[in-house]
Steps between C-alpha positions, in 0.01 A plus 500: 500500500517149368752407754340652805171287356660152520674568802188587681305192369855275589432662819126427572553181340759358723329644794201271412402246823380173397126577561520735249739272228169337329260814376837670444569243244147471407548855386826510365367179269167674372700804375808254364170368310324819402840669411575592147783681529818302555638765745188423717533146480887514603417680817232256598735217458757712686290558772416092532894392486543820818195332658671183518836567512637433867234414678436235794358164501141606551486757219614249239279211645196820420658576122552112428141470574398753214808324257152385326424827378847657468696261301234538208547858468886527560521201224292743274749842594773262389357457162418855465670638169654798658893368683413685783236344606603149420801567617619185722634619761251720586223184484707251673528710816117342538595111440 
């Protein structure tokens, strides 16, 4: 169940035009907030590194515009006490 769950949201996520790339990070960085469970929190940041990874020239020009906001919260996952969510791999897919 867990599987077919993150390969739907890698699915949707990827799928995501560039109109679309700012509320979906505006969402995806008000539950990494409001998250308490570190399970949640690894699937939001997850979900930003899919957003980002392999996109064009005018989707990263729309998520370097919201680095302001992103970098803040990534920085805090990475202190997070729990390895999987600080783990570094996972929050350098973002930088």
């Amino acid at each position: 169940m867990r599987t077919a769950a993150s390969a739907a949201i890698k699915a949707i996520i990827s799928l995501t035009p560039v109109e679309a790339i700012e509320p979906v990070m505006q969402v995806l960085s008000t539950n990494l907030k409001a998250c308490s469970k570190w399970m949640g929190k690894v699937g939001c940041l997850k979900a930003m590194s899919i957003l980002v990874e392999g996109k064009g020239e005018e989707e990263k020009e729309e998520i370097a515009q919201m680095l302001g906001i992103l970098l803040p919260l990534v920085e805090g996952a990475m202190h997070d006490t729990k390895k999987e969510v600080r783990n570094p791999t996972l929050c350098a897919q973002l930088n």
